[in-house]
C-alpha positions as CSV (number, residue, x, y, z in Angstrom):
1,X,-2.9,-23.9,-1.7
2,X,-3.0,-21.0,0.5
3,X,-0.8,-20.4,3.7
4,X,-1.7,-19.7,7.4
5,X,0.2,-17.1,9.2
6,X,0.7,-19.1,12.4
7,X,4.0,-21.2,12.4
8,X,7.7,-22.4,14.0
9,X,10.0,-23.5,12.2
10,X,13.7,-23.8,13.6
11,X,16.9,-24.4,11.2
12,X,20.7,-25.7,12.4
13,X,23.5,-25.4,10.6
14,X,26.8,-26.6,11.8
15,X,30.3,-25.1,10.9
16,X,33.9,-25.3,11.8
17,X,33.7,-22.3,13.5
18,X,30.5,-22.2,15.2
19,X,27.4,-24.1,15.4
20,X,24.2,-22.1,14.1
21,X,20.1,-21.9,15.0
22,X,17.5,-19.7,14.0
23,X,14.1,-20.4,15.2
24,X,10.9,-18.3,13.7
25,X,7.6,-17.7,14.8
26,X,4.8,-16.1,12.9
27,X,1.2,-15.2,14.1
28,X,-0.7,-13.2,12.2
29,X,-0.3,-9.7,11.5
30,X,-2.6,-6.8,9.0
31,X,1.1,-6.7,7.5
32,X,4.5,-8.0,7.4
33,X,6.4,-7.0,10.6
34,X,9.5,-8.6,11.3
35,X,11.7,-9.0,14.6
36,X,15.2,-9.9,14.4
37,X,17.5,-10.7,17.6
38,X,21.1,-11.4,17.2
39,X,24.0,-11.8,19.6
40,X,26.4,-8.9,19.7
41,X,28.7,-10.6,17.2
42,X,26.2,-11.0,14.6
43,X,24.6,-7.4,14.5
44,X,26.1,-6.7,11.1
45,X,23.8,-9.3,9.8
46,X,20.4,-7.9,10.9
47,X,19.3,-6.1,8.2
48,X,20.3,-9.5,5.7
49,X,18.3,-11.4,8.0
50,X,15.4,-9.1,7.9
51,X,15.4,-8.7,3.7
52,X,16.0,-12.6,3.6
53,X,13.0,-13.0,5.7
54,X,10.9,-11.0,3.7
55,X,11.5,-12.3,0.7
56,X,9.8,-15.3,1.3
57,X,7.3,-14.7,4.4
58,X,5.4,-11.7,2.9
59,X,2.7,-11.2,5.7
60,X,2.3,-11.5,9.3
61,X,4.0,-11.0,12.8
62,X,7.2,-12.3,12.4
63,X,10.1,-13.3,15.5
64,X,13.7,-14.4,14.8
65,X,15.6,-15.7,17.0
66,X,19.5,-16.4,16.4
67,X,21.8,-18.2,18.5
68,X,25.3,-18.8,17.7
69,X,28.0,-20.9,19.8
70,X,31.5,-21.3,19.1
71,X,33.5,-24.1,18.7
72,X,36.3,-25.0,20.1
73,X,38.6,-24.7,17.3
74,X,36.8,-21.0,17.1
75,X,39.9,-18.4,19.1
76,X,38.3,-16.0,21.3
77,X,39.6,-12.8,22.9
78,X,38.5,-11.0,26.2
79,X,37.8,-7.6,24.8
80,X,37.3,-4.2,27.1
81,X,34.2,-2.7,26.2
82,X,35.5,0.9,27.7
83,X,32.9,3.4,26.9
84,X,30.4,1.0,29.0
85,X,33.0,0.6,31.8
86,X,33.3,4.5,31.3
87,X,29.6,4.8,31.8
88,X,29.9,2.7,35.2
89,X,32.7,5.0,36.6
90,X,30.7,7.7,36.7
91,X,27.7,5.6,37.9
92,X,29.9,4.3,40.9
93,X,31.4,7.9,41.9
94,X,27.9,10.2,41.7
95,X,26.4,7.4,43.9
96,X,29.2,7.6,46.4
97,X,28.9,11.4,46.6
98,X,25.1,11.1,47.0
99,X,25.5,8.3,49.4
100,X,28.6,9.9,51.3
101,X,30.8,6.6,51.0
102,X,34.6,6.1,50.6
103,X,37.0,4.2,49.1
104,X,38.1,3.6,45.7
105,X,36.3,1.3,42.6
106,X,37.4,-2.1,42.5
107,X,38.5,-3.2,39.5
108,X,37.0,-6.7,40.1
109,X,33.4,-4.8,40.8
110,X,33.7,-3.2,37.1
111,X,34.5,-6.1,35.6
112,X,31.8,-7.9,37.1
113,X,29.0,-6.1,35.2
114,X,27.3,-7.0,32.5
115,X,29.4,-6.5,28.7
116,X,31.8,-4.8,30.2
117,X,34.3,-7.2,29.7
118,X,32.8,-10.2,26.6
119,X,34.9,-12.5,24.5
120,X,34.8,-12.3,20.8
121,X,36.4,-14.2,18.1
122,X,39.6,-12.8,16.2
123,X,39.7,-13.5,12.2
124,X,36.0,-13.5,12.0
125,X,35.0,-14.5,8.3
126,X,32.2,-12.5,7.4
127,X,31.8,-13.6,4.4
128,X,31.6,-17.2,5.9
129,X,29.0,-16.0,8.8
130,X,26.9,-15.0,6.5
131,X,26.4,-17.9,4.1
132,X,26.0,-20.1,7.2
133,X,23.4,-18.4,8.4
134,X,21.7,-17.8,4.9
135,X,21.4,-21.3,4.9
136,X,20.0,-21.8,8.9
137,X,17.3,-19.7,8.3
138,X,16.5,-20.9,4.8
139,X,16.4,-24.3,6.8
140,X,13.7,-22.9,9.1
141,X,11.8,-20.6,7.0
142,X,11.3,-24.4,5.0
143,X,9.8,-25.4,8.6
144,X,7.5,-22.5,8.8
145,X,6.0,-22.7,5.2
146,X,5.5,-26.6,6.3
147,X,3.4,-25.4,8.9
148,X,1.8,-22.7,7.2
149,X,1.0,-24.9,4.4
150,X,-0.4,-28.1,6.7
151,X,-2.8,-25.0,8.9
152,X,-4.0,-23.2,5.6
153,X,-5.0,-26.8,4.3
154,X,-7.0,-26.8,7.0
155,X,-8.7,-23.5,7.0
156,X,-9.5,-24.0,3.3
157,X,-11.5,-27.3,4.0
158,X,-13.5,-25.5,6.4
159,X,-13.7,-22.4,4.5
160,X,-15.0,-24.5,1.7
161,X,-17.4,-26.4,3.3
162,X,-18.9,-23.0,4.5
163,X,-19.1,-21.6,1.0
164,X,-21.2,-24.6,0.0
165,X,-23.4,-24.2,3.1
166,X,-24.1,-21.0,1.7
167,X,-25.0,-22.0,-1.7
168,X,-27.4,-23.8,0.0
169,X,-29.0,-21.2,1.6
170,X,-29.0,-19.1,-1.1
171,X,-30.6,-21.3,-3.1
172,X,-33.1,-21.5,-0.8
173,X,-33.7,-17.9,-1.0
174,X,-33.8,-17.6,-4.8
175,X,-36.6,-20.1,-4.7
176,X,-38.4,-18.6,-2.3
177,X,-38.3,-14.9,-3.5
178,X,-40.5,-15.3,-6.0
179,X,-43.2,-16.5,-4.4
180,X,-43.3,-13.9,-1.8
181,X,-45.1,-11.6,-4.4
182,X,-47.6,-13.7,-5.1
183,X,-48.2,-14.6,-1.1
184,X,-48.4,-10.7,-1.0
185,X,-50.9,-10.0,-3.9
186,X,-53.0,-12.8,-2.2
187,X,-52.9,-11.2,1.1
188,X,-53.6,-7.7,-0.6
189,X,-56.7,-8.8,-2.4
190,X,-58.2,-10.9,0.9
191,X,-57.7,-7.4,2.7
192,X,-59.6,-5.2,-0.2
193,X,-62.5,-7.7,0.1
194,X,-62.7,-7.6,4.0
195,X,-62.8,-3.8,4.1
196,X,-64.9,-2.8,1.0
197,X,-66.9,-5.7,0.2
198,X,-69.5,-3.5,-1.0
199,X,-66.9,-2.2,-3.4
200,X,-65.3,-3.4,-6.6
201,X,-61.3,-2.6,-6.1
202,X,-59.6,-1.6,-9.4
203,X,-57.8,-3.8,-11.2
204,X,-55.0,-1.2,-12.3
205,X,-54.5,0.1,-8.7
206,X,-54.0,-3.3,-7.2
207,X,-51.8,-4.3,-10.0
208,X,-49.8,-1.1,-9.9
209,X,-49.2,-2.0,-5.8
210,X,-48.2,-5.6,-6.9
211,X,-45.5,-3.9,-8.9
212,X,-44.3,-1.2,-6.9
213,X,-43.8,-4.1,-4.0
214,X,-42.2,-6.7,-6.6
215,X,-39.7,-4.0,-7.6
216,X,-38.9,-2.8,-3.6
217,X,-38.3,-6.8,-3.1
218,X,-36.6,-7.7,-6.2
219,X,-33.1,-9.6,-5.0
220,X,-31.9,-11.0,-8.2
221,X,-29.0,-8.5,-8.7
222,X,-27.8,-8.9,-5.5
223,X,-28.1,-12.9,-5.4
224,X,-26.3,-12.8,-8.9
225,X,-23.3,-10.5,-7.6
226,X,-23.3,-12.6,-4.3
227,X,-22.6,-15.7,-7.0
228,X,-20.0,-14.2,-8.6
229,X,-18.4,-13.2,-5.3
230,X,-18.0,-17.1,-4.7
231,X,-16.9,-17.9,-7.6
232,X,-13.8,-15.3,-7.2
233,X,-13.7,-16.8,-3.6
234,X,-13.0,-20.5,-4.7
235,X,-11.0,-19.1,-7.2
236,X,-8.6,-18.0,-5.0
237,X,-7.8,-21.0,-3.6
238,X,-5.7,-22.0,-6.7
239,X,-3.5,-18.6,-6.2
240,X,-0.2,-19.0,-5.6
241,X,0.6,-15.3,-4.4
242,X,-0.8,-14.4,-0.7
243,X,-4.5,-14.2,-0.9
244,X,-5.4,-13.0,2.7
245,X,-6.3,-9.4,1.9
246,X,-8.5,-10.3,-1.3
247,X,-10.3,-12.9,0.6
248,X,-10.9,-10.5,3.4
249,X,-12.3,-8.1,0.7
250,X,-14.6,-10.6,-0.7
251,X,-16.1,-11.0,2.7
252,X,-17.0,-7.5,2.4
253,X,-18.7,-7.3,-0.6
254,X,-20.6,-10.7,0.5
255,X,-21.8,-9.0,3.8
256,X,-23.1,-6.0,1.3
257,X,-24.9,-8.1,-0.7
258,X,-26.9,-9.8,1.9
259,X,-27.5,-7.2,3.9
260,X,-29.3,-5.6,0.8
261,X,-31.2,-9.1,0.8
262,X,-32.2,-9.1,4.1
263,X,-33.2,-5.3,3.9
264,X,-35.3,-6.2,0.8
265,X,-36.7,-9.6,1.7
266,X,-40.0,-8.7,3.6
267,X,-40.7,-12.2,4.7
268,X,-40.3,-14.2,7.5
269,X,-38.4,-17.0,5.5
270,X,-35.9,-15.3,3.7
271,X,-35.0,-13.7,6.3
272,X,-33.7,-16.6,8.5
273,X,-31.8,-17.4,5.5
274,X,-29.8,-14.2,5.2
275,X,-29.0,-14.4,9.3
276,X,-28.1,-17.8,8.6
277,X,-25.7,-16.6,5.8
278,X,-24.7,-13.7,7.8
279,X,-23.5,-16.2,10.3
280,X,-21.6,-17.9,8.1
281,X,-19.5,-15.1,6.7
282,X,-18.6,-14.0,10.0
283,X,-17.0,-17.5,11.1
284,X,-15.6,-17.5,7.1
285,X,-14.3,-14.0,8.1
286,X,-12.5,-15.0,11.7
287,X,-10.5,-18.1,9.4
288,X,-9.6,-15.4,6.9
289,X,-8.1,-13.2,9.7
290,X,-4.8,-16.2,9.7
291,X,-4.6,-16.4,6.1
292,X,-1.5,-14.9,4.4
């Protein structure tokens, strides 16, 4: 089953200490490319929460979001944060020379901006943090593949319903190929007779045109290849792995092979079928785009 790269998913675990949430978002993305934002307290963890991520959500644009609130059991300290309360000192004194004004700093003033003063838990377990919030995001990654899952089930059931429209219209083409030759050699022959009717054209000649035309319209190595190419398509449905960039390869090589087709077909005909093909690999390729 394959996977879409759009999703949510959000995960709560609650502790003694704290109660936990991580929410996810995932759009998709050429690569994997994965956001982390943690409070203050949690910053240790951002680099687990990355590699944790990755593990199981291998492509796309990926947001997580951590919240954390503590309990009431949880014991929190105000804590001075006194390089930022530093940086404010200075702030507050060069704009009082530049604005010649007097008077000292408050201390309320300083302690009214933002992280100078924040409250943090003493006796934080680490070790404890950490396994909590293992489990909160494994909780929502669960939600996102849900998602993925329920969207990629619906991409494949359009994407397969295009690949058999396709078939159609190739079919359509390889039973109308051959008979463009003949249509031709008709036409050829009702020409020679309107402009040298006094003439007997030569067999040879005419027949040697025939084939040099037969051989500039042939398509059968390209329809073949354009076969197999679906075949490896559908095939891909049954993957397990992330099949996004193969699929989006496939497209390519389909778009070669009909191109070459419509190039070669010199009728009328076949070539509404290849713009109707053509057609359909583009909308194919636009669902492929959100596959993972």
């Amino acid at each position: 089953m394959i996977k879409s790269m759009t999703g949510y998913g959000k995960g709560q675990v609650g502790g003694s200490d704290a109660h936990y949430s991580v929410e996810i978002k995932t759009v998709n993305h050429r690569y994997a490319d994965i956001t982390v934002k943690v409070p203050r307290t949690l910053m240790f963890l951002e680099r687990d929460l990355k590699k944790w991520t990755a593990e199981r959500l291998t492509r796309g644009k990926i947001d997580v979001f951590v919240n954390r609130e503590s309990t009431e059991q949880a014991v929190v300290t105000p804590v001075a944060n006194d390089a930022l309360a530093t940086e404010y000192v200075h702030l507050f004194r060069a704009m009082s020379e530049r604005y010649h004004l007097s008077g000292d700093i408050p201390l309320s003033l300083l302690v009214a901006q933002k992280d100078v003063v924040t409250l943090q838990e003493t006796n934080l377990d680490e070790e404890l943090v950490r396994d909590t919030l293992q489990q909160t995001l494994e909780k929502a990654i669960d939600a996102v593949e849900t998602m993925r899952l329920k969207e990629g089930a619906a991409l494949q059931e359009d994407i397969q319903e295009r690949l058999s429209d396709m078939e159609s219209l190739l079919q359509v083409i390889e039973e109308r190929a051959p008979l463009v030759v003949d249509e031709w050699r008709q036409k050829l022959q009702q020409r020679l007779e309107r402009l040298q009717s006094d003439v007997e054209p030569d067999p040879q000649r005419v027949a040697q045109e025939v084939a040099i035309f037969a051989d500039r319209c042939d398509i059968s190595e390209e329809v073949v290849r354009f076969k197999s190419h679906l075949v490896q398509f559908r095939q891909l449905f049954e993957s397990e792995d992330a099949v996004g960039r193969q699929m989006d390869f496939l497209i390519q090589e389909l778009n070669r092979e009909t191109n070459t087709m419509g190039s070669k077909s010199n009728d009328a005909e076949l070539t509404r079928q290849v713009v109707a093909i053509k057609a359909e690999l583009e909308k194919i390729r636009e669902q492929v785009q959100n596959i993972e």
